[in-house]
N, C-alpha and C positions, 0 to 999 in steps of 0.2 A: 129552148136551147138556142142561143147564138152559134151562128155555125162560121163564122169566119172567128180564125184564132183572134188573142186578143192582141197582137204585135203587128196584124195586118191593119188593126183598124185605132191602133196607138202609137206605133215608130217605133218596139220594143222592144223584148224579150220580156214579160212580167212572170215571177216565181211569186207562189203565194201558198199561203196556210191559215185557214180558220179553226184549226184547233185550240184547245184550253189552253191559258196562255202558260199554265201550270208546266204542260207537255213542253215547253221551251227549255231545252235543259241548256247549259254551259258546252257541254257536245255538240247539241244542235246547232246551235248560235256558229259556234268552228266551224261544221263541216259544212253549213249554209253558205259562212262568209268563204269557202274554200270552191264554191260552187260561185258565186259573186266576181269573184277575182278571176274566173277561169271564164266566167262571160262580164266580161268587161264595160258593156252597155246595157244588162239587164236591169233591170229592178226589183226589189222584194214588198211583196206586201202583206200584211199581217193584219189580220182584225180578229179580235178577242173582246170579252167583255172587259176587260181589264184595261183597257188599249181606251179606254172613254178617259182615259186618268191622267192626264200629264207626265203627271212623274214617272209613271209609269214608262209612258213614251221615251222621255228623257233617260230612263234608266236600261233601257232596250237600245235605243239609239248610242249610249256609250258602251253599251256590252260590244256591239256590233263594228265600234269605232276602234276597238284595241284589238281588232284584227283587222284594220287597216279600211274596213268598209266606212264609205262617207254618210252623213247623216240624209245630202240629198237622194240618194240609191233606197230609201226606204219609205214606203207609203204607211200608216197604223192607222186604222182605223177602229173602233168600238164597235157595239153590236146595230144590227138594223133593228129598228122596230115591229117588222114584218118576217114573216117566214117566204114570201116572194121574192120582197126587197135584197133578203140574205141569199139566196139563191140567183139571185139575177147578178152576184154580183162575181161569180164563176167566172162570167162573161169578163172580166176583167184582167184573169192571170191564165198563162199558157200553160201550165205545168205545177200542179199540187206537190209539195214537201213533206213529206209524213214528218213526224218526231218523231225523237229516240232519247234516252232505248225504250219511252212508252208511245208506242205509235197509237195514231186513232183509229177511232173505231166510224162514229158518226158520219164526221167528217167525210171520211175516206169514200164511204158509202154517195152522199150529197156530191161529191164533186165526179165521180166515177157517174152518177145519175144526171150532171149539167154538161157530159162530155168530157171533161179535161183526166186528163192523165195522172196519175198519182206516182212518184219512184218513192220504194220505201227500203231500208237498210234492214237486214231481217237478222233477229238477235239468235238469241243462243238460247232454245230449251226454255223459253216465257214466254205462255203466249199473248202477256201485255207487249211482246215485244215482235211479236208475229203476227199478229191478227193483219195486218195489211200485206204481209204475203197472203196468206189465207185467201182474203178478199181479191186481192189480184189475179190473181192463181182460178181464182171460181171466174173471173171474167175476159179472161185468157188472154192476161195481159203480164203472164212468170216472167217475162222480159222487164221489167221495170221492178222485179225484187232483188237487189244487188245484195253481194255478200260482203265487202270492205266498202272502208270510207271513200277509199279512191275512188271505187266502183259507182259508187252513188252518186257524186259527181259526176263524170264522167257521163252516166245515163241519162241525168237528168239534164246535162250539157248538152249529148245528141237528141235526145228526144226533143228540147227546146228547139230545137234549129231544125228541127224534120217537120214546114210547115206542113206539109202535103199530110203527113199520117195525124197533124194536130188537126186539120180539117175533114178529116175521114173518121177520126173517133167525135168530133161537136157533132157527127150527122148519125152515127152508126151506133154509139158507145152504150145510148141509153137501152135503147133495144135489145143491143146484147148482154145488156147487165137485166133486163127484164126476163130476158127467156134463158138466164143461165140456173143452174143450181143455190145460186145465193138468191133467188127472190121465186125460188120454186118449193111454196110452204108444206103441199100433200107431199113434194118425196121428203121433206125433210123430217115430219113429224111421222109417216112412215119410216126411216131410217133410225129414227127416237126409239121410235114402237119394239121396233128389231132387236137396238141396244138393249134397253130395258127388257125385254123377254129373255136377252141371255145373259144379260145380270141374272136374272130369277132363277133359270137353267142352270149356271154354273156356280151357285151358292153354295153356302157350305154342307154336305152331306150330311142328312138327317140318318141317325143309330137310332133304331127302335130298339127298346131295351124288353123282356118278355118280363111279366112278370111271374116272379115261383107261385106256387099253389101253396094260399098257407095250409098250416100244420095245424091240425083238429085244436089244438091246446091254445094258439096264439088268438089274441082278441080279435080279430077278425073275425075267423074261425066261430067262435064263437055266439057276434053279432048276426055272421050271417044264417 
């Protein structure tokens, strides 16, 4: 982990996301560039495997231009060849951006594990659309699950600009997400065990049915 944010040791504000570039919705792209505008000197950086593509590039950078963001405000990169390389590269953005309304899941997990912070907008009753509350929430971080678009902004505005607590979670964040309930696998497959036992418990009531004693005359009867 890089323990100075990444704005102390680049001149910046960096906002970033490596999730699928799929998770990029039309929404997101908005409420990103409404977060852009409201930090005026920040930058955004995106890497996807998608993002290796030109066009691709080219067609991300005019989604993000008809909401007024300029093409230089934007970094894209494609994927690393390594799974270090992809990780070390955390160290580059202050402040993780979930998607919506399908937030990640991977992701969310790797950058919460390199230190950085994740704000995620928490949907309605999906939990494609809640899992990064979830995961926040297990590493006691419910402050960074907003409920409106404004809000999301807004958090991910103050948290950007809070170097002090972005250099207190590069140092603290991994350990806490290590000794929390999300990476603690006996209570959770104990908590499974539980489940499942009162599935079984509360099943549908078995009727035992008697049955009559046949009648001297019936084939039974009879056979037996």
């Amino acid at each position: 982990v890089v323990l100075r944010p990444a704005q102390e040791s680049y001149g910046c504000i960096t906002f970033g996301c490596f999730n699928n570039l799929a998770k990029v919705s039309t929404q997101t792209i908005r409420i990103w560039s409404q977060l852009l505008r409201e930090v005026p000197d920040a930058r955004l950086f995106l890497k996807s495997k998608a993002l290796a593509c030109s066009e691709v590039q080219d067609k991300f950078r005019r989604a993000f231009a008809s909401y007024g963001i300029d093409s230089s405000r934007l970094d894209l990169s494609g994927l690393q060849p390594q799974t270090g390389s992809h990780l070390q590269m955390y160290s580059l953005i202050d402040v993780a951006l979930d998607t919506l309304p399908y937030a990640g899941t991977t992701t969310t997990c790797e950058a919460l594990y390199m230190g950085v912070p994740v704000v995620t907008l928490k949907g309605r009753g999906i939990h494609a659309q809640n899992v990064g509350a979830s995961l926040l929430t297990a590493v006691q971080l419910a402050d960074l699950v907003t409920e409106t678009e404004g809000e999301f902004v807004q958090q991910a505005a103050s948290c950007a600009r809070n170097v002090a607590r972005l250099a207190a979670l590069r140092a603290g964040l991994r350990t806490r997400m290590l000794r929390s309930v999300l990476c603690d696998g006996p209570r959770h497959v104990a908590r499974l065990e539980r489940l499942y036992a009162n599935l079984v418990g509360s099943g549908p009531t078995r009727v035992e049915h008697k049955e009559e004693a046949p009648s001297p005359s019936s084939p039974v009867a009879e056979v037996q």
